[in-house]
LOTORTI-417414 format. One record per residue (C-alpha): residue in one letter; x, y, z. Coordinates in nm, 2 decimals, always signed. Each point is the difference from the previous one (the first is absolute). Layout:
BEGIN
A/X/Y/Z
...
END
This chain:
BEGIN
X/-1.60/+2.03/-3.39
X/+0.18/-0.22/+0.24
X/+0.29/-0.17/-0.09
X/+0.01/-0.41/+0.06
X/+0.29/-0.10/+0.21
X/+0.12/-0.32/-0.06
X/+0.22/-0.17/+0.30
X/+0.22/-0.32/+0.01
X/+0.02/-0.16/+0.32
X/+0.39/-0.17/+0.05
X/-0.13/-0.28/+0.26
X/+0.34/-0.15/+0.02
X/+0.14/+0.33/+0.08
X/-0.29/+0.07/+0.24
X/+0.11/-0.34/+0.20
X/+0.36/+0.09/-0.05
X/-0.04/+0.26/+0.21
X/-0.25/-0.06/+0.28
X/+0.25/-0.30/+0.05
X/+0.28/+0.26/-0.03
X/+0.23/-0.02/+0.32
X/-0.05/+0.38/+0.06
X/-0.40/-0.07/+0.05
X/+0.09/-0.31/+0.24
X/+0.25/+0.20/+0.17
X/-0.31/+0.32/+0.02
X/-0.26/-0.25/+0.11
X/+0.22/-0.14/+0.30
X/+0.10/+0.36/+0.11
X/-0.37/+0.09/+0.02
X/-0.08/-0.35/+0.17
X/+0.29/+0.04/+0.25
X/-0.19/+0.36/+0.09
X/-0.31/-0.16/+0.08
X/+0.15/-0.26/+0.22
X/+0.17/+0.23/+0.22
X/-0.23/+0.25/-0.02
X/-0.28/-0.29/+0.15
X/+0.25/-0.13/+0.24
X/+0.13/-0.28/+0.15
X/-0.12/-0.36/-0.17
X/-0.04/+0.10/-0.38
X/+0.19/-0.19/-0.25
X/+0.07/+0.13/-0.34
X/+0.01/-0.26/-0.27
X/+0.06/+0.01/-0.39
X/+0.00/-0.20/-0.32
X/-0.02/+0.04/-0.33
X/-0.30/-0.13/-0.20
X/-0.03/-0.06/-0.38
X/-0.08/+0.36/-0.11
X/+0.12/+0.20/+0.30
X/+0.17/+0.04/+0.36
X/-0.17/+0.01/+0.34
X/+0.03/+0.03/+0.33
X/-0.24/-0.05/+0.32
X/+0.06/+0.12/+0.33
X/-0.17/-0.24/+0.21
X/-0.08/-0.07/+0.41
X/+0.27/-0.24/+0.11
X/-0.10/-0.01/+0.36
X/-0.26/-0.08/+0.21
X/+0.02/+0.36/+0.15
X/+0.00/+0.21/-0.36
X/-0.30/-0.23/-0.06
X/-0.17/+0.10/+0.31
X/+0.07/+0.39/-0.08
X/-0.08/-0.06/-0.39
X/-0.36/-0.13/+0.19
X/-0.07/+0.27/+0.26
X/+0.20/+0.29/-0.12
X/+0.09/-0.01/-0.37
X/+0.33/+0.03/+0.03
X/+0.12/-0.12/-0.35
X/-0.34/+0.15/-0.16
X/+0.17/+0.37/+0.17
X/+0.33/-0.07/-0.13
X/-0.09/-0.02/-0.35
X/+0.08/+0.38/-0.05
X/+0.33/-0.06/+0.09
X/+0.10/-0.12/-0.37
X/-0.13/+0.26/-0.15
X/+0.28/+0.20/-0.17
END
């Protein structure tokens, strides 16, 4: 017979550290990656939010919008945070 397995989430600690400094400093690495890797135009921008950091990498330019439209550029780039 199966044993029942009985887990305690820590939320705070959760929170603590998906606001940690080390996964903001992560996220922007990866962000940064993107944004060169989809070229001129791209903007990276972060916050952090009430139960964890983010980042966006956004088209800045009327240009990286145009190439976002007709070539995907951002959409291509996305591998380029991976690992």
């Amino acid at each position: 017979m199966a044993t029942k397995i009985r887990l305690d989430m820590n939320h705070a600690g959760m929170v603590a550290a998906m606001q940690s400094a080390g996964v903001q400093n992560d996220l922007m690495v990866r962000a940064r990656r993107i944004a060169a890797a989809a070229g001129h135009g791209h903007m990276v921008t972060g916050r952090t939010g009430r139960t964890r950091a983010r980042v966006s990498v956004i088209t800045a330019t009327e240009g990286a919008r145009r190439r976002e439209a007709t070539d995907r550029a951002l959409t291509r780039a996305l591998n380029a945070g991976r690992g």
